[in-house]
C-alpha positions as CSV (number, residue, x, y, z in Angstrom):
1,X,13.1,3.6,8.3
2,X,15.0,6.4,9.4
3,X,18.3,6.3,6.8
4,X,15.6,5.9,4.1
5,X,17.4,8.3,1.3
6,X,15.5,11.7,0.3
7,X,15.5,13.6,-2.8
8,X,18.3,16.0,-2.6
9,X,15.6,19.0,-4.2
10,X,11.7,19.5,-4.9
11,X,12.9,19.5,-8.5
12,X,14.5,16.3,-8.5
13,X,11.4,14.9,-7.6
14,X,9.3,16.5,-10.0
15,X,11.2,15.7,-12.6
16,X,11.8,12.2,-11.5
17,X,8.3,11.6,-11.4
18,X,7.9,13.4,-15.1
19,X,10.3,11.6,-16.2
20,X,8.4,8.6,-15.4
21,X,5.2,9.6,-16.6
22,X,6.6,10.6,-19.8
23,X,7.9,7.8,-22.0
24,X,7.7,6.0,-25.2
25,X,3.6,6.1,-25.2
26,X,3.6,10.3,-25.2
27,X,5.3,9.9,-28.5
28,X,3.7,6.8,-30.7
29,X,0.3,6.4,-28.2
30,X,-1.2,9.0,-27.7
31,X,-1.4,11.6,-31.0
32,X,-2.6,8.2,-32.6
33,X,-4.9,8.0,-29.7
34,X,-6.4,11.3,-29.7
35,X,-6.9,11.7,-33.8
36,X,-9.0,8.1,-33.6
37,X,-11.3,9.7,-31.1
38,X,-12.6,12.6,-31.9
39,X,-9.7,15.1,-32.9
40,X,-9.6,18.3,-30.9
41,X,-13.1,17.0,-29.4
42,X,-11.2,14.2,-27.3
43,X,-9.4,16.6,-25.4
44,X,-12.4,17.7,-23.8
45,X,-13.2,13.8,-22.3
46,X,-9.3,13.7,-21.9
47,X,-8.8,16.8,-19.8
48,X,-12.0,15.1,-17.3
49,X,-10.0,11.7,-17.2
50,X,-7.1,13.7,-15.5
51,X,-9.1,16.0,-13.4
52,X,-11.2,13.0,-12.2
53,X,-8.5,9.6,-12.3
54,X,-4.8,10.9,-13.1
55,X,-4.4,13.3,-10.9
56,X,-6.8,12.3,-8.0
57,X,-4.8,8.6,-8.0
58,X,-1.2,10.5,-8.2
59,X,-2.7,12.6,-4.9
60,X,-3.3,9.4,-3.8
61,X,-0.1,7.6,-4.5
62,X,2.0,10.3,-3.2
63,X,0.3,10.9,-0.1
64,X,0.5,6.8,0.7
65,X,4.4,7.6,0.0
66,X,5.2,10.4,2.1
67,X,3.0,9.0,4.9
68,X,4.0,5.5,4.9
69,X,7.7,5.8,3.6
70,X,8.2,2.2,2.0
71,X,8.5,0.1,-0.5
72,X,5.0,-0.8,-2.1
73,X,4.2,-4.2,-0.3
74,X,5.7,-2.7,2.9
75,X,3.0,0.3,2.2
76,X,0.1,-2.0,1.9
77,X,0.9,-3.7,4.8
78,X,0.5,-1.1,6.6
79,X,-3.3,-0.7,5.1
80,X,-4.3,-3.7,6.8
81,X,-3.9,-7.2,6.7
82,X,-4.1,-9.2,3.8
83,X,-3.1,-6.6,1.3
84,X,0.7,-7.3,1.1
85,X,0.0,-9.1,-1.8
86,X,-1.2,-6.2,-3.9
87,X,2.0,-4.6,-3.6
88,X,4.2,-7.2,-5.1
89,X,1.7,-7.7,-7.7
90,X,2.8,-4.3,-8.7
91,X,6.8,-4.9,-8.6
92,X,6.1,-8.1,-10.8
93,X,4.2,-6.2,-13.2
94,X,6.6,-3.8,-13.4
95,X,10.0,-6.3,-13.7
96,X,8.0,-7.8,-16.5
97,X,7.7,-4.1,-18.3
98,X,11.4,-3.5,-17.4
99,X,11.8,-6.9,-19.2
100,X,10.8,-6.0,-22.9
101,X,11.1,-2.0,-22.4
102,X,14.5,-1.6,-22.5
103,X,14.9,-3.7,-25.7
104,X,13.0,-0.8,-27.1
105,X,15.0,1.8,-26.5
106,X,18.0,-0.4,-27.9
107,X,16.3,-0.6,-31.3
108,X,16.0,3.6,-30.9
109,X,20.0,3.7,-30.2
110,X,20.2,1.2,-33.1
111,X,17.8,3.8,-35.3
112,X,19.7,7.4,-34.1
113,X,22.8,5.4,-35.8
114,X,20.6,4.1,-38.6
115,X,19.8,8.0,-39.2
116,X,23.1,9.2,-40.6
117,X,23.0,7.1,-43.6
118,X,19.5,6.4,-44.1
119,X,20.7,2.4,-43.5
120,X,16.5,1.5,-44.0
121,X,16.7,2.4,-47.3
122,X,13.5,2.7,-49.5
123,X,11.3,0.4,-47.3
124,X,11.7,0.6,-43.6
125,X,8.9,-1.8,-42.7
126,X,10.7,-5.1,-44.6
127,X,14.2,-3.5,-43.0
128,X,12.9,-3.6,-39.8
129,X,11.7,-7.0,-39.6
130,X,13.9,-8.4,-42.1
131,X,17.2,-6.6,-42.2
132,X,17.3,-5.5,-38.2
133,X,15.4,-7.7,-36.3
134,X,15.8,-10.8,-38.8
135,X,12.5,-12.0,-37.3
136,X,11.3,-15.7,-37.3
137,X,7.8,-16.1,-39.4
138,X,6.2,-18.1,-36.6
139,X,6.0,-16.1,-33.2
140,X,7.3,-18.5,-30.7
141,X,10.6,-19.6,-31.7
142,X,13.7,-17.9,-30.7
143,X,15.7,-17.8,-33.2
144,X,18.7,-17.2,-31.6
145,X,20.1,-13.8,-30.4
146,X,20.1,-10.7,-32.5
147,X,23.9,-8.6,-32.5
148,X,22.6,-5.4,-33.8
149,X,19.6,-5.7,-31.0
150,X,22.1,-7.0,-28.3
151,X,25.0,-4.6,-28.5
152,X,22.7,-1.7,-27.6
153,X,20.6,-3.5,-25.1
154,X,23.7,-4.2,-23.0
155,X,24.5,-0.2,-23.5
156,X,21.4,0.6,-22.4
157,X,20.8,-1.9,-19.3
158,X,24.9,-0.5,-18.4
159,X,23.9,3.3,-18.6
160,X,20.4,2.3,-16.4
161,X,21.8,0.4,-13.4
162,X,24.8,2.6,-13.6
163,X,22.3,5.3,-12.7
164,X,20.5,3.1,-10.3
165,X,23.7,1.8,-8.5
166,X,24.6,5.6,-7.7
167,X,21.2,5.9,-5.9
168,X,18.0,8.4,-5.4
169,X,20.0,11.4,-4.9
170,X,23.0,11.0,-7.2
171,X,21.8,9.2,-9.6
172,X,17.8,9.2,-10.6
173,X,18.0,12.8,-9.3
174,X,20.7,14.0,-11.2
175,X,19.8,11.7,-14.7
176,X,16.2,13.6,-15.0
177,X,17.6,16.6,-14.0
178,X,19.8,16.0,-17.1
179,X,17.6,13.7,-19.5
180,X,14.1,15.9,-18.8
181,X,15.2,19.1,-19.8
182,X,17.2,17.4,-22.7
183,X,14.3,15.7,-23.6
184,X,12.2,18.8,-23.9
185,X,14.8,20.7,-26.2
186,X,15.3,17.9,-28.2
187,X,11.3,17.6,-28.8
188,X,10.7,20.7,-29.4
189,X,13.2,21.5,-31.9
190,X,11.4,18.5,-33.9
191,X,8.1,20.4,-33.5
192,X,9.6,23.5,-35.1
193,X,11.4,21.6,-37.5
194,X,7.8,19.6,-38.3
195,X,5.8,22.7,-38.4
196,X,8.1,24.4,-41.7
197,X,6.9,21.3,-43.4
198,X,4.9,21.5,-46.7
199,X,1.9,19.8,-45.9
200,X,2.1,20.4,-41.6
201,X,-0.9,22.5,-42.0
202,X,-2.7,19.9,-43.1
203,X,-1.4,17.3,-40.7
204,X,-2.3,20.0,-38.0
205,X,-5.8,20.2,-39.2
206,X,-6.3,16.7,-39.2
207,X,-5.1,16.2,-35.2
208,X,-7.1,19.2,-33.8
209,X,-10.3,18.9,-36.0
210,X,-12.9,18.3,-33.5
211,X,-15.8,15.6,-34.5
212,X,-18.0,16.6,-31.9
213,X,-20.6,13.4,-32.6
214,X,-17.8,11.3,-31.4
215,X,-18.2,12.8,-27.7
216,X,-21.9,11.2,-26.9
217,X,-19.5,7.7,-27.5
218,X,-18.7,5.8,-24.4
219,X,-15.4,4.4,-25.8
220,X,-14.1,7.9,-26.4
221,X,-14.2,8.5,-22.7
222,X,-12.8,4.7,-22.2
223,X,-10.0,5.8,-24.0
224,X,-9.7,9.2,-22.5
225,X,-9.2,7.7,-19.8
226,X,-7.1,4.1,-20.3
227,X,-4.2,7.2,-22.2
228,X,-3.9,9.0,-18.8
229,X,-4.1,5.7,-16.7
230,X,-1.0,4.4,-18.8
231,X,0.7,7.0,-19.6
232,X,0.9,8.5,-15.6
233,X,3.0,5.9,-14.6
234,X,0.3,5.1,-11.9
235,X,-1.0,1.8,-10.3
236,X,2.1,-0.3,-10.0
237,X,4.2,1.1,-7.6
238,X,6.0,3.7,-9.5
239,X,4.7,6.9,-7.8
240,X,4.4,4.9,-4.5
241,X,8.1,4.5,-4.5
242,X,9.6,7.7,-5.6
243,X,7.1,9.4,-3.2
244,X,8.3,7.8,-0.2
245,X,11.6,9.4,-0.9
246,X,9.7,12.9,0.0
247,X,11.3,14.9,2.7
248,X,8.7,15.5,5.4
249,X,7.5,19.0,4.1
250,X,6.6,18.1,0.4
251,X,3.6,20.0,-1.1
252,X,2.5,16.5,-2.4
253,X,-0.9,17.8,-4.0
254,X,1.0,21.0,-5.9
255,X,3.5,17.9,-7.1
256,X,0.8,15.6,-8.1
257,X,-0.8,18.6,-10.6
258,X,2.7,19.5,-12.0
259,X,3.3,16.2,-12.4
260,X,-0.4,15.8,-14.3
261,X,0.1,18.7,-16.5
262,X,3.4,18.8,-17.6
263,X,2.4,14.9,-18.9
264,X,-0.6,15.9,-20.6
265,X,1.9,19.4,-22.0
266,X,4.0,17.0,-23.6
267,X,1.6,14.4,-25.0
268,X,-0.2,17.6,-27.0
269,X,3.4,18.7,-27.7
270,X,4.5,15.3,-29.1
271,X,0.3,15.7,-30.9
272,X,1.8,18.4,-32.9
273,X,5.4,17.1,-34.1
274,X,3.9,13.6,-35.3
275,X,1.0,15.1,-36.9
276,X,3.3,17.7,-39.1
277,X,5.2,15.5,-39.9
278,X,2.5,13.3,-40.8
279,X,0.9,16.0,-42.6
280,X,4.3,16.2,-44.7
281,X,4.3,12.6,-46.0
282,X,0.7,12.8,-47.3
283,X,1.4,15.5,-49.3
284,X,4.4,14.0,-50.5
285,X,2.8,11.1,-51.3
286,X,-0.8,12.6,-52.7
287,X,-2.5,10.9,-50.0
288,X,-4.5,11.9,-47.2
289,X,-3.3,12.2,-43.8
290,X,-5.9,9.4,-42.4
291,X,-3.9,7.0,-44.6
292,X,-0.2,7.2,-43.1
293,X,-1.4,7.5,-39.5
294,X,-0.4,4.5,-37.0
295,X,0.7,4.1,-33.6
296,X,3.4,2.3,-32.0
297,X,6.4,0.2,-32.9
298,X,5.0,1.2,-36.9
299,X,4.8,4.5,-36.4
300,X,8.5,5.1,-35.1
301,X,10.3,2.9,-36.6
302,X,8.5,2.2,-40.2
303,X,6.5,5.6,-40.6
304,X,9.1,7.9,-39.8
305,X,12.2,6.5,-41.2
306,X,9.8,7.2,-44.5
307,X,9.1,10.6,-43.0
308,X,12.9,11.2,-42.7
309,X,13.9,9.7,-46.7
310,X,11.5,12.3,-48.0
311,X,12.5,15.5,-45.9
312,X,14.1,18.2,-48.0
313,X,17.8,18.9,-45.6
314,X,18.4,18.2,-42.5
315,X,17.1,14.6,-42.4
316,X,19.8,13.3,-40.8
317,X,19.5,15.5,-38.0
318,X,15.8,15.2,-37.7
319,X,16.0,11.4,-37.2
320,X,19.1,11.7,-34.5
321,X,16.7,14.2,-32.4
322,X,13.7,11.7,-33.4
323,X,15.2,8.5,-32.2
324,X,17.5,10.6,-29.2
325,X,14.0,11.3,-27.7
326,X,12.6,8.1,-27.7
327,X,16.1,6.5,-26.3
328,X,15.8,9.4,-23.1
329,X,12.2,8.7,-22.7
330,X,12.3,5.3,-22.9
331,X,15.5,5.6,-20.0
332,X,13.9,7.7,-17.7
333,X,10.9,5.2,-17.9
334,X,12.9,1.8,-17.2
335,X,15.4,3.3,-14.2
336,X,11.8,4.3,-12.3
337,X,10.0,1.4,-13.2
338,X,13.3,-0.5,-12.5
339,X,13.5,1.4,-9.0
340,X,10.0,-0.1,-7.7
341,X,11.6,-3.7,-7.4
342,X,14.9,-2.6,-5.8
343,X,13.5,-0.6,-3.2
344,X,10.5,-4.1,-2.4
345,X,13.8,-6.1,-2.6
346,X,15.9,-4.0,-0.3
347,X,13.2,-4.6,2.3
348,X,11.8,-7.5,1.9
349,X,15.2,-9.5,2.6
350,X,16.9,-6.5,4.6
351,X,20.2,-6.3,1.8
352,X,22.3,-3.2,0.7
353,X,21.0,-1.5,-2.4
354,X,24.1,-2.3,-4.2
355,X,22.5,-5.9,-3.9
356,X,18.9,-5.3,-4.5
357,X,20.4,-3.5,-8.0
358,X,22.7,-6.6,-8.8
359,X,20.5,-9.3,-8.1
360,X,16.7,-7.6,-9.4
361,X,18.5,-5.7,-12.7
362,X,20.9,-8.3,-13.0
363,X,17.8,-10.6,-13.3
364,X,15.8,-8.3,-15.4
365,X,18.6,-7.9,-17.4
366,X,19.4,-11.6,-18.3
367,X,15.3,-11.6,-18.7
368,X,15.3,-9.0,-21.6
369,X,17.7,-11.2,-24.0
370,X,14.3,-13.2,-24.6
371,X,13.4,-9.6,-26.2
372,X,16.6,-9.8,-28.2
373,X,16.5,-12.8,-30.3
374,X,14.8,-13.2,-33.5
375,X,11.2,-14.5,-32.2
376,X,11.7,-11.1,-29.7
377,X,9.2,-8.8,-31.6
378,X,6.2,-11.3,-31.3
379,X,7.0,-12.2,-27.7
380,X,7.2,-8.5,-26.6
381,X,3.7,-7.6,-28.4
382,X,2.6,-10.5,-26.7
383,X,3.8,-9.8,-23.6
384,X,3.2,-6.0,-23.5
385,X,-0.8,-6.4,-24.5
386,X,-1.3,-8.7,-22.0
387,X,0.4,-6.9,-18.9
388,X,-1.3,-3.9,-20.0
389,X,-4.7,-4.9,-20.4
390,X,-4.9,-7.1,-17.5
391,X,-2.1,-6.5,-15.2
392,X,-1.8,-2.7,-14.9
393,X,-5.4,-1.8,-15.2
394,X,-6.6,-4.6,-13.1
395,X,-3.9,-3.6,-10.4
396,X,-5.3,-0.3,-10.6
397,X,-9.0,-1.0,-9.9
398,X,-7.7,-3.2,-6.9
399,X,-5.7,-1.1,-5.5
400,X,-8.3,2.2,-5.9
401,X,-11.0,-0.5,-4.4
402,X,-8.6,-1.5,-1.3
403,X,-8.0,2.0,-0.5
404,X,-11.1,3.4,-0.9
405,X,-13.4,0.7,0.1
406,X,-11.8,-1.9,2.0
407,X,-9.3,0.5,4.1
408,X,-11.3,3.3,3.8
409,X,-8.6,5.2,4.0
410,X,-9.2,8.3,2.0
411,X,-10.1,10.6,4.6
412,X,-6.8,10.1,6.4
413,X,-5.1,10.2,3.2
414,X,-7.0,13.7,2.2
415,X,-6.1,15.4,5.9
416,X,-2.6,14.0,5.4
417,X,-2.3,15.7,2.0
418,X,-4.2,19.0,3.3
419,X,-1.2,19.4,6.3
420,X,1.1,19.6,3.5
421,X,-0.6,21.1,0.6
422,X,-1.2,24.6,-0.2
423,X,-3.9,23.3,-2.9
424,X,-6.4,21.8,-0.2
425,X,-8.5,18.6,-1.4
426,X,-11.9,17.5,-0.7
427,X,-15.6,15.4,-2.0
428,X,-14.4,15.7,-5.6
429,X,-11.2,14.1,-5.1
430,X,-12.8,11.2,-2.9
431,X,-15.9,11.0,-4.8
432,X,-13.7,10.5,-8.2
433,X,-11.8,7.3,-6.1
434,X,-14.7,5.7,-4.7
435,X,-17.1,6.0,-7.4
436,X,-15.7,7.6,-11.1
437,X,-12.3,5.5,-11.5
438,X,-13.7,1.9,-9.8
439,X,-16.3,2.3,-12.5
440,X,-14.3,3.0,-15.3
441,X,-12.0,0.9,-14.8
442,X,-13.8,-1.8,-14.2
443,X,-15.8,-1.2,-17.5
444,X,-12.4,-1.6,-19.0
445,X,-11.0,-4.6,-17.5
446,X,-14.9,-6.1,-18.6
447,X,-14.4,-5.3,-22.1
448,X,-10.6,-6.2,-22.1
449,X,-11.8,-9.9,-20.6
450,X,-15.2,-9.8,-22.9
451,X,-12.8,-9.1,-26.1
452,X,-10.2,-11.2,-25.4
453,X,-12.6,-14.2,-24.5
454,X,-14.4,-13.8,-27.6
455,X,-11.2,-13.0,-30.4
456,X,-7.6,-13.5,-30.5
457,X,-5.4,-10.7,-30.2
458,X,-3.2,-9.9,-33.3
459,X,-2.8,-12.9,-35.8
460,X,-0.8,-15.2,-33.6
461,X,-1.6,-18.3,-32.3
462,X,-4.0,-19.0,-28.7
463,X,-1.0,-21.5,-28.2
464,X,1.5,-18.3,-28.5
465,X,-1.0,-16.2,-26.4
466,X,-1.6,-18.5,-23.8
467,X,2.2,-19.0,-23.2
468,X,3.3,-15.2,-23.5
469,X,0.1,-13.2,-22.6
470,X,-2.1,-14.9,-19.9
471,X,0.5,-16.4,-17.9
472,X,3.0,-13.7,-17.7
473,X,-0.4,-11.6,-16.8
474,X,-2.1,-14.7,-14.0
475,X,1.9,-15.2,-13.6
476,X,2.5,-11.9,-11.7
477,X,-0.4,-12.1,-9.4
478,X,1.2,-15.8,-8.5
479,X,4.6,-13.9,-7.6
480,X,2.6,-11.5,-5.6
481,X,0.9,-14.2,-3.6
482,X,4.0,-16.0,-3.1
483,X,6.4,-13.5,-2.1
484,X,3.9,-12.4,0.3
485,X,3.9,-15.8,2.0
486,X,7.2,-15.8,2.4
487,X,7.1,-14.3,5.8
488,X,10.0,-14.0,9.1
489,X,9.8,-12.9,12.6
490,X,12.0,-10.1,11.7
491,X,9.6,-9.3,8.7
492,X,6.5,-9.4,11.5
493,X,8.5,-7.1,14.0
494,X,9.4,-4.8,12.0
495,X,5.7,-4.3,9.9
496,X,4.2,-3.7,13.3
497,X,6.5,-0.9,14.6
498,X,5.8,0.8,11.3
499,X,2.5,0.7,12.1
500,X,2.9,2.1,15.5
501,X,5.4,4.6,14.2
502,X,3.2,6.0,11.1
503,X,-0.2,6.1,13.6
């Protein structure tokens, strides 16, 4: 383990790990998010989610990195016996994501283009399922492959393993240390675009309101704290594997809170660009603002082309710097989550990283053209829902309950962190892993079961949701068992002198 590569700077971890944590759902999650529960009073159940479950698990996760220096499964290993398994559970999870994420950030390329000319025309939301995406009116069939989809898909998988094939220090380091700050200019000259908006005032209002009865309501603190679980980029092996890139002295406690809040900074920042400019198309359309808010896939690519026909100059520009920032958060994103599998690959099977690149992006790659055909739309909602709700958060509550319970390992963990850290950590931080986050998330993962037992999700079919949602989900557990069986003497030799080594 000892030519494991190292960030080149402090900063090019910080704003690796940023870059992670901030992608697509910053922008079209969270404002949606935080205006549905409670306004300005839903920072206050928010801001206690990341004291008590964001940043306490990214402590976590980037003191089992800098200790253990490995790949996840490797790292779990090392935790005891018969945990291997929850590590690979994580690099499936996240080759899935890096499946159907980058097709995404094709159709904002496709959109940045689309910009210039306004090419939606007067009504984005049949132009987007119609025009772009010429999607199939049953979900399930394919359709065949999408050109304006598949152009910028293969632009986008070329520009991401490009990155990846140049490795941790020259190329993840140097692409945040280019795509972050870019990212952040770019952003904020939307907000103060947004802001000068007739009608941003009102948007404004309408996002920091506070509805103070909404606080004594247990969902509001469920989803408090299911935006900072998914938006961190915690609990499948993310965090775990750019941390075990950490030269030995790395403040990883002073990390893990820069890391928090500069997350959170630009959630509230992205808050206050899609609510002006929310705010603006109410007024121009005489409605109120509740009426032209959505989340997701609707908001940026129906809501604000609509946004962007009614603006009064500059809307060209507006939607470049729009789309440009979902296309760099959405890349940042998909070369970490992409970097997870790599590094499980390099080790598991002892090849070059060259090869762990070619053969798990190459793979992931050839994966996402099921994203690109026509049918693409329905299987990546399908898909997405389903990892989420019971692959990441599930993954989560075992992992938190293996370390904390099973391993009881969060004492070590906590003197470990406290060598390195000037911020020292303590009961809070334990208590919040053993007891806050095990509870709450396993109240979510109840409901999530208890919801989807008891209605379908969306309008499709249980056919279509059995096929793309529960066994991509059950699926990636399978992979984790499997590729944890598939054990060698050199694989047994080489976990036990780790073990020696990192005791």
């Amino acid at each position: 383990m000892e030519n494991r590569p190292q960030w080149g700077t402090r900063a090019g971890f910080v704003l690796a790990a940023i870059g992670s944590a901030v992608g697509l759902g910053n922008i079209w999650r969270f404002p949606a998010v935080a205006y549905e529960n409670g306004g300005g009073a839903f920072f206050l159940p928010y801001l206690f989610a990341l004291l008590t479950a964001g940043i306490p698990i990214l402590i976590m996760e980037f003191t089992l990195g800098h200790k253990y220096r490995s790949s996840a499964p490797v790292m779990f290993s090392k935790l005891g016996k018969g945990k291997e398994w929850i590590g690979w559970w994580q690099l499936a999870i996240a080759f899935v994501i890096s499946c159907y994420y980058p097709v995404i950030v094709a159709w904002a390329s496709s959109y940045s283009i689309f910009s210039i000319n306004k090419t939606w025309g007067s009504d984005p939301g049949t132009f987007l399922m119609s025009d772009y995406l010429k999607a199939v009116e049953v979900p399930g069939e394919f359709g065949g492959l999408v050109p304006g989809v598949l152009i910028p898909l293969i632009i986008v998988w070329i520009v991401a393993l490009g990155v990846l094939f140049a490795g941790v220090k020259k190329g993840i380091e140097v692409a945040n240390k280019i795509f972050i700050p870019l990212l952040v200019v770019m952003f904020t000259l939307i907000v103060i675009r947004a802001l000068t908006l007739d009608g941003a005032v009102q948007g404004l209002e309408a996002f920091f309101k506070p509805d103070w009865s909404k606080i004594a309501d247990g969902k509001v603190w469920i989803a408090a704290y299911g935006q900072i679980f998914f938006s961190l980029s915690i609990a499948f092996a993310i965090m775990l594997t750019y941390s075990s890139y950490l030269p030995k002295k790395s403040d990883i406690t002073n990390n893990a809170f820069i890391t928090g809040f500069a997350n959170s900074s630009f959630e509230v920042l992205a808050g206050i660009g899609v609510f002006s400019a929310l705010g603006f198309m109410a007024a121009q359309q005489g409605v109120p603002v509740a009426e032209v808010v959505k989340a997701g896939i609707g908001l940026a690519f129906v809501v604000f082309p609509q946004i962007i026909n009614e603006f009064p100059a500059l809307s060209q520009l507006f939607g470049i710097l729009f789309f440009g920032s979902l296309i760099l958060a959405g890349l940042t994103s998909l070369i970490s989550i992409s970097e997870t599998y790599i590094a499980g690959l390099q080790e598991k099977f002892k090849i070059s990283r060259t090869k762990a690149v070619a053969f798990g992006g190459g793979l992931s790659a050839l994966c996402s053209l099921v994203f690109a055909t026509k049918g693409g739309i329905f299987f990546l909602d399908a898909v997405d829902y389903f990892i989420n709700s019971f692959g990441i958060t599930l993954v989560g509550l075992i992992e938190v309950i293996a370390i904390a319970w099973f391993a009881k390992e969060l004492k070590n963990l906590q003197n470990h962190a406290n060598e390195v850290s000037d911020i020292k950590i303590g009961a809070w931080w334990r208590f919040s892993l053993s007891v806050i986050t095990p509870i709450v998330l396993g109240y979510m993962m109840f409901d999530n079961i208890r919801t989807n037992l008891t209605s379908d999700y969306g309008e499709m079919s249980r056919e279509f949701l059995f096929n793309w949602g529960w066994t991509v989900a059950l699926g990636a557990i399978l992979v984790g068992v499997l590729f944890t069986l598939k054990r060698n003497k050199k694989d047994e030799v080489v976990s036990s002198t780790d073990k020696e080594g990192s005791e």
